[in-house]
C-alpha positions as CSV (number, residue, x, y, z in Angstrom):
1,X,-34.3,-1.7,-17.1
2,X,-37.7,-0.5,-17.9
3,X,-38.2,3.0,-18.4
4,X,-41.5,5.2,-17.5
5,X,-42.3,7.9,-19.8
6,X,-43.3,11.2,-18.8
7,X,-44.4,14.7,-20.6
8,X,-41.6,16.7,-19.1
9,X,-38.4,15.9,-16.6
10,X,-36.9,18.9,-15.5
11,X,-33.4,18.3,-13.8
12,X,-33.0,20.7,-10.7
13,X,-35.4,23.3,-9.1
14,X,-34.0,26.7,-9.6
15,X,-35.4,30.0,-10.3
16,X,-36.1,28.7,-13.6
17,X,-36.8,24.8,-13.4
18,X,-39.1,24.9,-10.9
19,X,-41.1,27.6,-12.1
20,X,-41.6,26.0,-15.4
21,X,-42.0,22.5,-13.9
22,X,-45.2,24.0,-12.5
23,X,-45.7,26.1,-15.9
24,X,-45.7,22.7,-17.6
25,X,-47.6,20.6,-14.7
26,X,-50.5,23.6,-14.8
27,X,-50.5,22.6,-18.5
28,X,-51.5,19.1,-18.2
29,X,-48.2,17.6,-18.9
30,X,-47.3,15.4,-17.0
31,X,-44.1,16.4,-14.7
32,X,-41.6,15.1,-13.1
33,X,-38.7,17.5,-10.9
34,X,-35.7,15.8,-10.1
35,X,-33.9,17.6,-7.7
36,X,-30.5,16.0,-5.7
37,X,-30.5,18.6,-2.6
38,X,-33.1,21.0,-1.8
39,X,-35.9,22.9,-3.6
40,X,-35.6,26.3,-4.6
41,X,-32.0,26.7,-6.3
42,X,-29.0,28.5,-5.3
43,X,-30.8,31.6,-4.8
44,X,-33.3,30.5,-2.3
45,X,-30.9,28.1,-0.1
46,X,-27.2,29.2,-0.7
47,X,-27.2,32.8,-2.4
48,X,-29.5,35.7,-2.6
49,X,-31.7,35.2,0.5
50,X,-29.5,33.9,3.1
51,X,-26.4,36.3,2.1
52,X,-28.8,39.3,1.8
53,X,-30.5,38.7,4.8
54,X,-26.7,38.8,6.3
55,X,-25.9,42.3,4.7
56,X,-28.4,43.5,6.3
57,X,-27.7,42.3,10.0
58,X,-24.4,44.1,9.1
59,X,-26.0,46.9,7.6
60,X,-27.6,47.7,11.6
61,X,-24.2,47.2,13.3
62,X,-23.0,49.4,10.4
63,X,-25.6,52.3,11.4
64,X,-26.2,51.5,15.3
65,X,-22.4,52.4,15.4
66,X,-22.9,55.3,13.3
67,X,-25.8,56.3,15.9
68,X,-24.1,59.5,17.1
69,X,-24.0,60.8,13.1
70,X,-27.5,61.4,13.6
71,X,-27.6,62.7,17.1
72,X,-28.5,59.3,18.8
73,X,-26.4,57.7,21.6
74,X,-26.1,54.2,20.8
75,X,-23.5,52.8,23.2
76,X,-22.0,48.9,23.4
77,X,-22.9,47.9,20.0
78,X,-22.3,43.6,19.4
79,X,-23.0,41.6,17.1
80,X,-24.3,38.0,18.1
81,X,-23.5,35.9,14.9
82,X,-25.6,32.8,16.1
83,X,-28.8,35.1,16.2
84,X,-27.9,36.9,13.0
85,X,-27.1,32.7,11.2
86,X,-30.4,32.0,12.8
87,X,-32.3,34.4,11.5
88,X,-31.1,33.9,7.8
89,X,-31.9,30.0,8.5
90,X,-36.0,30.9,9.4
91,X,-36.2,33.2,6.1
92,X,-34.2,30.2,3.8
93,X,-36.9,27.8,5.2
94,X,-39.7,29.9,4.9
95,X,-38.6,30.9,1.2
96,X,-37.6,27.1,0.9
97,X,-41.0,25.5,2.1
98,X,-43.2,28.2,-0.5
99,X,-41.4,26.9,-3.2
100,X,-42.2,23.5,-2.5
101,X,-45.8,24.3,-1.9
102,X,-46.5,25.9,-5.2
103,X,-44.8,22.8,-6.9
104,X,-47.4,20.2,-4.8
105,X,-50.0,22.4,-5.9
106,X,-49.4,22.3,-9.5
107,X,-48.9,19.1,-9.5
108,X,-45.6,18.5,-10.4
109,X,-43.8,15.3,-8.9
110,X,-40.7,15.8,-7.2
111,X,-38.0,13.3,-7.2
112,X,-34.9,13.2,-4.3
113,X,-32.0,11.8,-6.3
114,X,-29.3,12.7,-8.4
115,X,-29.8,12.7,-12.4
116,X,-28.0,11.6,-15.6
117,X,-28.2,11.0,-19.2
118,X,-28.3,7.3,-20.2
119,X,-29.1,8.0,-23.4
120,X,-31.7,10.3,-25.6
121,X,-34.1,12.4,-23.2
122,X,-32.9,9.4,-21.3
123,X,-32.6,9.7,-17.5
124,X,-31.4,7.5,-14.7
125,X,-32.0,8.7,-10.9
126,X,-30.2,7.3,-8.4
127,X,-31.6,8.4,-4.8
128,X,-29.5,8.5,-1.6
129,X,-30.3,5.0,-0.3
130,X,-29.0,3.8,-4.2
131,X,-31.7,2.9,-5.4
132,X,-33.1,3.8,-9.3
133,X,-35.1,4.4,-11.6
134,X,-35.2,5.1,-15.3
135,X,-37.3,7.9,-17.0
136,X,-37.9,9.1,-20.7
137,X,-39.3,12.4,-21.9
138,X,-40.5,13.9,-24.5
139,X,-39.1,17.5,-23.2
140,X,-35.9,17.7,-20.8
141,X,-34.8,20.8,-19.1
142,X,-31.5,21.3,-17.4
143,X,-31.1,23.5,-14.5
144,X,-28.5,22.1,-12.5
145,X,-26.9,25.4,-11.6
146,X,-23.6,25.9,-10.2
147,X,-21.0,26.0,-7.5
148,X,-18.3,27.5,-6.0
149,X,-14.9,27.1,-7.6
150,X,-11.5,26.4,-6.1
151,X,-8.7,27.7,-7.8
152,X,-5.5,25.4,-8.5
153,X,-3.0,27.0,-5.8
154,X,-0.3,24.7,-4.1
155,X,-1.9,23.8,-0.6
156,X,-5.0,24.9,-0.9
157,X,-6.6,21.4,-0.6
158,X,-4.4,20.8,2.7
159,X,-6.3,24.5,4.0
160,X,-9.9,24.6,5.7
161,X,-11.2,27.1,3.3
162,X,-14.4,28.5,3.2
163,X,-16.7,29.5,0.0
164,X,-20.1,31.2,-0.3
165,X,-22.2,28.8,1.4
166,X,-20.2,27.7,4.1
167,X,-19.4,31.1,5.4
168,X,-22.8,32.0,6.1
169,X,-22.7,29.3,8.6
170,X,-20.2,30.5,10.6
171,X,-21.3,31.2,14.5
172,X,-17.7,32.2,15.7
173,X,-16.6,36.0,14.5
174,X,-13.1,35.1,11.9
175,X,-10.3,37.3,13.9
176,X,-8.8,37.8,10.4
177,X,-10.8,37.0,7.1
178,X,-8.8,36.5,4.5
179,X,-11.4,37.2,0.7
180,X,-9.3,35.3,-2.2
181,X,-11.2,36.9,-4.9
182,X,-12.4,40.7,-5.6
183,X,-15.8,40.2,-7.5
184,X,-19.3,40.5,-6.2
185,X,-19.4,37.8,-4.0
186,X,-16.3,38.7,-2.4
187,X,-16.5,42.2,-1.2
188,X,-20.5,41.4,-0.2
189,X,-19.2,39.0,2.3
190,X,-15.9,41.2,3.0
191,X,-17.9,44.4,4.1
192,X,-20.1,42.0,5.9
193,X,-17.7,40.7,8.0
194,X,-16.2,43.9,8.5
195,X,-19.1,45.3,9.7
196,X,-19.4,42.1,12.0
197,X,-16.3,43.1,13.9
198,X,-14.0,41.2,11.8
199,X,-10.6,42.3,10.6
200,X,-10.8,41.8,7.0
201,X,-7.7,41.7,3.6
202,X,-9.1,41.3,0.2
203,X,-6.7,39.5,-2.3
204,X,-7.2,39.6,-6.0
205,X,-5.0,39.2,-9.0
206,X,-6.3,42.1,-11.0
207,X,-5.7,45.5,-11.6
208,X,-8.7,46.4,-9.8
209,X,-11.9,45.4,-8.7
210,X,-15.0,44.1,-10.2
211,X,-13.0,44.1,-13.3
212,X,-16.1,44.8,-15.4
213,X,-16.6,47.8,-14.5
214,X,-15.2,50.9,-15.3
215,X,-12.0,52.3,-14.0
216,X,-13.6,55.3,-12.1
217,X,-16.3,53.2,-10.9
218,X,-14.1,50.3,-9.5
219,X,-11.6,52.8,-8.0
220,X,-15.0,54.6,-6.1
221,X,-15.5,51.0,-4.8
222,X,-12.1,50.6,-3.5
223,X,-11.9,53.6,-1.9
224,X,-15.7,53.0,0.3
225,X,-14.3,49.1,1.0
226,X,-11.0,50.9,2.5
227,X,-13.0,53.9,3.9
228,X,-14.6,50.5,6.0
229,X,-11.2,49.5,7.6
230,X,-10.7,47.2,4.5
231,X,-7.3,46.0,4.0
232,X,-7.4,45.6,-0.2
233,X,-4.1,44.3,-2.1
234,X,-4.3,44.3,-6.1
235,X,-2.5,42.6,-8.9
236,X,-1.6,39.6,-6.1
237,X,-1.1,36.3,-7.5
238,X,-1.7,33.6,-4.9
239,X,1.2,31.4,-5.2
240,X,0.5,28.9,-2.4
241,X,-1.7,28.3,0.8
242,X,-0.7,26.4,4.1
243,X,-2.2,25.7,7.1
244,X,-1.0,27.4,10.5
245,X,-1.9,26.6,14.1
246,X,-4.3,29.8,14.0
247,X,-5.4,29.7,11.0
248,X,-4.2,29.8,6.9
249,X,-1.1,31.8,5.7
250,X,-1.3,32.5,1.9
251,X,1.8,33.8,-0.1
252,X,1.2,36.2,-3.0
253,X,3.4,37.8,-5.4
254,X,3.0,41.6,-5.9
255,X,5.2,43.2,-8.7
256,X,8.5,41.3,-7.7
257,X,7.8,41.2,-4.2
258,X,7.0,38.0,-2.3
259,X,4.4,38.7,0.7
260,X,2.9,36.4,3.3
261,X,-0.8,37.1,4.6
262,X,-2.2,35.2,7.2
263,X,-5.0,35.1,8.6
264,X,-7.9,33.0,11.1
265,X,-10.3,32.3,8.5
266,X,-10.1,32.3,4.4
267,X,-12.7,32.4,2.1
268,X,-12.8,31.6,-1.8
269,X,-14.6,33.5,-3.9
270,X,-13.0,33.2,-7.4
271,X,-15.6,32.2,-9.6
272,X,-18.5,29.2,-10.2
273,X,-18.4,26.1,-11.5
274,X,-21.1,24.5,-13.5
275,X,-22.6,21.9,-12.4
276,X,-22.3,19.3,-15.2
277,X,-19.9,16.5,-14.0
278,X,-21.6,14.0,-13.1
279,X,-24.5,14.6,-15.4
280,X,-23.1,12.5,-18.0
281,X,-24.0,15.2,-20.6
282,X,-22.0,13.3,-23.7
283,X,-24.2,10.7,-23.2
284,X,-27.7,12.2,-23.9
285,X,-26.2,14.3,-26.7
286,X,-25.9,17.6,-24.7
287,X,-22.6,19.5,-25.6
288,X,-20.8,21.5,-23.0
289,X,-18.2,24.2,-24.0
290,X,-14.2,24.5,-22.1
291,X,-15.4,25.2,-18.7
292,X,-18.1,22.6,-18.5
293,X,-21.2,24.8,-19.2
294,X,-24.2,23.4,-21.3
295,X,-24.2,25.2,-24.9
296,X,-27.6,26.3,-25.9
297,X,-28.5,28.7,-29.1
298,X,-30.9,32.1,-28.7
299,X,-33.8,30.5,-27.7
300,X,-32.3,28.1,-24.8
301,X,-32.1,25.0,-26.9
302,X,-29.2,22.5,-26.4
303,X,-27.2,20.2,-29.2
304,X,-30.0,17.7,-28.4
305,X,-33.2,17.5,-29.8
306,X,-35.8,18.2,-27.4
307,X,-33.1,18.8,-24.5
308,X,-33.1,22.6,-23.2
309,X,-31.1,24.4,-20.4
310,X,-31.4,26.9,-18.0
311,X,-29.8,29.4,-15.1
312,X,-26.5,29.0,-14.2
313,X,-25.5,25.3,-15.6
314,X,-25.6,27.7,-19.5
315,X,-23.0,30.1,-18.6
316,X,-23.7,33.8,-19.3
317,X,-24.9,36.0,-16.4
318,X,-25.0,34.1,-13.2
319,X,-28.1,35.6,-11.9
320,X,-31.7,35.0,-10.5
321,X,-33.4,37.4,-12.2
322,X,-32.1,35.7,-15.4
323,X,-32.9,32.2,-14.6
324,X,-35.9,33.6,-13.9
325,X,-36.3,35.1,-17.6
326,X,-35.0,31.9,-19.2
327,X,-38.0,29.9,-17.6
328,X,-40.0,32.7,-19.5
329,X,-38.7,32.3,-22.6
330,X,-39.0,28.7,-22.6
331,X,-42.9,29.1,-21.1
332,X,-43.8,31.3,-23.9
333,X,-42.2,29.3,-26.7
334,X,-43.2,25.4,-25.4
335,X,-46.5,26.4,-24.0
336,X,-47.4,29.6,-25.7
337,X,-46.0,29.2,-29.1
338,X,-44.1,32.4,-28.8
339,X,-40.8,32.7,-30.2
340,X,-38.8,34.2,-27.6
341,X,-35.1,34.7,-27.7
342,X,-32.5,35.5,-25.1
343,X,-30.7,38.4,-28.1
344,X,-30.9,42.0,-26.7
345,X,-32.4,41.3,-23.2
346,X,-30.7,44.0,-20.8
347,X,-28.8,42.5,-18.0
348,X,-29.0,44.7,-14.8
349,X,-27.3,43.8,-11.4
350,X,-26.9,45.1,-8.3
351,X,-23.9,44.3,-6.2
352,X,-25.1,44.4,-2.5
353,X,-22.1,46.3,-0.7
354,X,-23.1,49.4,1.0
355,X,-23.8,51.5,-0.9
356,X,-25.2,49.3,-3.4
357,X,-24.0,49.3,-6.8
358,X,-26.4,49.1,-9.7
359,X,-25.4,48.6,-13.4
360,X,-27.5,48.2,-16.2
361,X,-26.4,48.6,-20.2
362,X,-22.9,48.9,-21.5
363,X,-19.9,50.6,-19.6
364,X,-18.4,53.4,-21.3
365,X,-15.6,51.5,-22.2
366,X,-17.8,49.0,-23.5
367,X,-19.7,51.9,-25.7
368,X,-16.5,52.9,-27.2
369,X,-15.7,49.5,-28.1
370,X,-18.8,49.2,-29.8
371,X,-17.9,52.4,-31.8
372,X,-20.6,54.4,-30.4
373,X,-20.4,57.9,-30.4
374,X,-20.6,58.8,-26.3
375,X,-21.5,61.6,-23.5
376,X,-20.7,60.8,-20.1
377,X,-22.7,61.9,-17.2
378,X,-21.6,62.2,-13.2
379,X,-22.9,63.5,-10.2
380,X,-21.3,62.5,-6.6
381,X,-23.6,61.3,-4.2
382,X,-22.5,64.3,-1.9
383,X,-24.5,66.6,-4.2
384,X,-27.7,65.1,-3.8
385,X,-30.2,66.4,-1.4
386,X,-31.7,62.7,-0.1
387,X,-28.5,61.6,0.5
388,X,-26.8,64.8,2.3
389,X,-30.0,64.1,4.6
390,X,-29.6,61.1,5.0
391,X,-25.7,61.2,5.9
392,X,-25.2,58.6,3.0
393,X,-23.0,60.6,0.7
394,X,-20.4,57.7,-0.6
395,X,-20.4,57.1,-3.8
396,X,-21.6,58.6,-7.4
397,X,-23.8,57.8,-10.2
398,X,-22.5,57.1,-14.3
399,X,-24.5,57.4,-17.1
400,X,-23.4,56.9,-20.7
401,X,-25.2,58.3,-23.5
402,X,-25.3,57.9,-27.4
403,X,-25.0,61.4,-28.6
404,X,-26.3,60.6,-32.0
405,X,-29.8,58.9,-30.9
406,X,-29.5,60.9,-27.7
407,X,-30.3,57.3,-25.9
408,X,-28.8,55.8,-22.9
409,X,-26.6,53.2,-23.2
410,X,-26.0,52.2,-19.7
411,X,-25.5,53.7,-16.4
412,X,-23.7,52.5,-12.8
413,X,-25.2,54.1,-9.8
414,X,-22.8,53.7,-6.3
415,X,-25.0,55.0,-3.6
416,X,-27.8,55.0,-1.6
417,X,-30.3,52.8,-3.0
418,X,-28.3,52.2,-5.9
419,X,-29.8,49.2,-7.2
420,X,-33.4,51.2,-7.4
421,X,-32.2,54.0,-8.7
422,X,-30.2,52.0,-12.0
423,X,-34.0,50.3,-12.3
424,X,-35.3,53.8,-13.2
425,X,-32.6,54.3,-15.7
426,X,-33.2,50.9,-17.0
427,X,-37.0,51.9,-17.6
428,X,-35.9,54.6,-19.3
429,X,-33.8,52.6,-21.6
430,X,-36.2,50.0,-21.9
431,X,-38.5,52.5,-22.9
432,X,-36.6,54.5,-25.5
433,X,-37.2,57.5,-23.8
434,X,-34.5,59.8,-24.9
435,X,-32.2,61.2,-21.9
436,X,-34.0,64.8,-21.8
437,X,-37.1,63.1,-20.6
438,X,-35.4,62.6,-17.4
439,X,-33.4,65.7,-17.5
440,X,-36.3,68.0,-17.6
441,X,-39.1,65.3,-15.4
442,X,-40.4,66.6,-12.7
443,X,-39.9,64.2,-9.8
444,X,-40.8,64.8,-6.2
445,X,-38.7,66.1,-3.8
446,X,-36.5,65.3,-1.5
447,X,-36.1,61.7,-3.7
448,X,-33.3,60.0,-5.0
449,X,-35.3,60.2,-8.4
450,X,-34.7,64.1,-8.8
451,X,-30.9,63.7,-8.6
452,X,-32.1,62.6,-12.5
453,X,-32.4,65.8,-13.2
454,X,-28.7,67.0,-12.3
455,X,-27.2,63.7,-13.6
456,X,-28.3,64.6,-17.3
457,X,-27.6,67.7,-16.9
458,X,-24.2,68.3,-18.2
459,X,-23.1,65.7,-19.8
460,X,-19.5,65.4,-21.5
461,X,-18.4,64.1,-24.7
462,X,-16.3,61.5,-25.3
């Protein structure tokens, strides 16, 4: 089959292959975006917006039944779940439809199909009605992202089980949500439905959860999830899953004991998977490592010449904001003829529970690891002003400081506002500012920011 030859064929349009697709169209390359579902990624369509958009529907039933907290009657409260789905529907479209606009207007040409390597920067693209066509590149970027997992547990491909994107589409309240799986994803959409009106039991393997962080931090976590009406169970192995005339019944082994949970409704949230089986990786050179995600050095380059890879389909940190950078790094080296590298980027997060938690730079058990010499610094949400006033006093902030270079390291902020208030820190650390800057700024009051102030205040050794 004849192949045509284009500049640049990016494969997949998320936060970092269609922004450089219209990087390199705006260039004069010539561009073509093959995409196999719909434009704009997992963030746009199945993960930041839509879920986010969710959390905070919740985060209004949360407060309107709080209402008398603050000395305001709010009687009657419901939740109407179609209204709530439909709303996070018209902002996915609306998000959806600008991305698709800026890629028209660049220039780039978008292609409906699914992809794979036929040979060297070799692509065929086989759209739904099965017809194909064959394209060559001189440049080939891979952002085919990545999707949810499901765990090998006897039964659980006999149960109707939900994952990230198909929950969000749920009009009917669960009567019992079952979570498989205590990472972010999970306890976002356990709160949620929580605060929906659904009874909700979290199940997770570990000792605790959000197993990255620190002990104190992911014990403050459990104890706000359970302060919710949470039901949390730890160090449960899911040994198998059936399905019941109401619902799913999962069996899970704690210590020596052998327990049954059941429940209406179970979602899996226990990880991604990288989208990389059907690409046909082997074939155009492209290594992948155990799990199936694309290997690529410093500077986003894979095993084949010419061939990069970005987001989620590379491993690493699963988030927008770096997919985002990647298509960055890649715009300043192909286009700029910068040398940009992915070593010593900071990686903040913010898990969207309520509060939020932020995290930015090493845990202190990560410091110590790294054989730095530490102070510690706490302060409970309860002892800052902004939050006593607003009656939002879960939670505490963590910072961790080199005591030799008097720098911060990395900090975890469980509160109010917590992912704004770790971006300040991470300011400060990208900045180099030594921690007494913020100790002694002067911030206005009554902010979250001043609660810097008392947070570098005493610090502890290590």
């Amino acid at each position: 089959m004849n192949a045509r030859h284009v500049d640049a064929l990016v494969i997949g349009s998320g936060q970092g292959g269609g922004p450089l697709a219209g990087a390199l169209a705006r260039a004069g390359r010539r561009t073509v975006l093959i995409e196999r579902s719909h434009i704009g990624g997992t963030c746009i369509n199945e993960g930041c917006t839509p879920s986010k958009t969710m959390v905070a529907s919740a985060r209004v039933a949360y407060l309107a039944r709080r209402a008398e907290d603050y000395g305001v009657r709010c009687d009657n409260v419901r939740v109407d779940l179609p209204h709530v789905v439909d709303r996070k529907r018209a902002i996915v479209r609306s998000f959806r439809s600008g991305s698709e606009r800026r890629l028209t207007a660049s220039g780039v040409e978008v292609l409906f199909a699914d992809a794979r390597f036929t040979g060297e920067r070799r692509i065929e693209a086989r759209a739904a009605d099965g017809s194909t066509q064959t394209l060559t590149a001189d440049l080939v970027i891979i952002d085919t992202g990545a999707r949810p997992s499901r765990p090998s547990i006897p039964g659980l491909g006999d149960v109707p089980a939900l994952d990230s994107t198909s929950i969000m589409e749920l009009e009917t309240l669960p009567g019992h949500l079952l979570v498989l799986g205590g990472g972010y994803v999970g306890l976002e959409f356990a709160q949620m439905f929580r605060r929906f009106g659904s009874r909700v039991t979290v199940i997770d393997r570990g000792p605790q959860l959000v197993t990255h962080e620190d002990a104190d931090v992911a014990g403050a976590v459990l104890a706000i999830l359970r302060d919710d009406g949470i039901d949390v169970v730890l160090r449960a192995e899911t040994t198998h899953a059936a399905r019941t005339a109401d619902g799913v019944t999962l069996t899970v082994q704690v210590a020596n004991e052998m327990r049954t949970v059941t429940g209406t409704h179970l979602l899996v949230a226990t990880g991604r998977t990288p989208n990389t089986d059907t690409l046909a990786a082997v074939e155009g050179g492209v290594a992948l490592d155990e799990r199936g995600f694309v290997r690529v050095d410093a500077r986003l380059a894979t095993t084949a010449r010419g061939v990069y890879a970005v987001g989620d389909v590379k491993g690493g940190p699963g988030f927008t904001h770096i997919s985002y950078d990647d298509f960055r790094i890649l715009r300043a080296n192909l286009l700029e003829g910068g040398t940009a590298t992915t070593e010593g980027r900071l990686v903040p997060y913010v898990m969207f529970i309520d509060p939020q938690l932020g995290g930015v730079g090493l845990t202190e058990r990560e410091a110590l690891a790294h054989g730095h010499k530490i102070a510690i610094g706490t302060l409970p949400m309860a002892n800052v002003a902004r939050a006593i006033e607003t009656a939002e006093t879960r939670g505490f902030m963590k910072v961790v400081v080199d005591r030799e270079t008097q720098r911060i390291l990395g900090a975890a902020v469980l509160g109010i506002e917590g992912g704004e208030v770790m971006s300040m820190l991470q300011l400060a650390m990208m900045g180099g500012l030594p921690y007494a800057a913020l100790r002694d700024g002067v911030f206005a009051h009554p902010t979250l920011a001043e609660s810097l102030n008392n947070l570098f205040g005493a610090l502890t050794p290590v």
